[in-house]
C-alpha positions in Angstrom: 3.5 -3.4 -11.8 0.0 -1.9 -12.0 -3.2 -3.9 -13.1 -3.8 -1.9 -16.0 -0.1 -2.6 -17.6 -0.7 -6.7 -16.5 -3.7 -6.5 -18.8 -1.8 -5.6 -21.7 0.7 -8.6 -21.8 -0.5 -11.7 -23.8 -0.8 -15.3 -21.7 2.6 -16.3 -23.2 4.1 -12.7 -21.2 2.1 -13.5 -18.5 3.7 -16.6 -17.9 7.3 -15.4 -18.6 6.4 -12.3 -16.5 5.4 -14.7 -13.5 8.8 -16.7 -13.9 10.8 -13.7 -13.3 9.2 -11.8 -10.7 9.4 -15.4 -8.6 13.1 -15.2 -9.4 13.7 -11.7 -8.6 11.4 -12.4 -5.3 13.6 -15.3 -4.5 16.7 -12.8 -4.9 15.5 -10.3 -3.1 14.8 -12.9 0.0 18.4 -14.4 -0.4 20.0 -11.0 -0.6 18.0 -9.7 2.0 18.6 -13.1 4.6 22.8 -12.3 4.0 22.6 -8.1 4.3 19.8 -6.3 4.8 18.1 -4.4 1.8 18.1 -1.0 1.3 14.3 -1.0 0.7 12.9 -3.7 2.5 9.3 -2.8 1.0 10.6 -4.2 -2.4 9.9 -7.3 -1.2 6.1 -6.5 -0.7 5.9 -4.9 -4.1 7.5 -8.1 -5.7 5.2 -10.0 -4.0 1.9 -8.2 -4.6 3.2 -8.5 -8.7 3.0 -12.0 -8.6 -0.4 -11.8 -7.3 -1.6 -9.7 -9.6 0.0 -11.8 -12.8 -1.3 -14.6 -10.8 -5.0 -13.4 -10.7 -4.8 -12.3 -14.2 -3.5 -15.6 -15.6 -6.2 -17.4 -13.4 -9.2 -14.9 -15.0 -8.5 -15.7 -18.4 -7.9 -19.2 -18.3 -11.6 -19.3 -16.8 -12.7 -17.2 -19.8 
């Protein structure tokens, strides 16, 4: 997920957004601990979401 399409979403989204991508991050660990993915760099995308949802929910709240 790109900056540009985080800034779109409303704080409600953001929220709801964050919850899934930690789900889908948590997931991706389990699956990943039992077989090994076929894109391990998945992962590191999921990860650098969160951030950026993270940093944009952050940003507004001290707006």
């Amino acid at each position: 997920m790109r900056q540009s399409e985080v800034k779109e979403f409303s704080v409600e989204e953001l929220h709801e957004e964050l919850e899934n991508h930690k789900r889908k991050l948590a997931d991706l660990k389990m699956t990943h601990v039992l077989s090994p993915l076929d894109d391990p760099s998945e992962i590191k995308k999921v990860r650098r979401s969160i951030a950026r949802i993270a940093t944009e929910i952050t940003k507004r709240e001290l707006d």
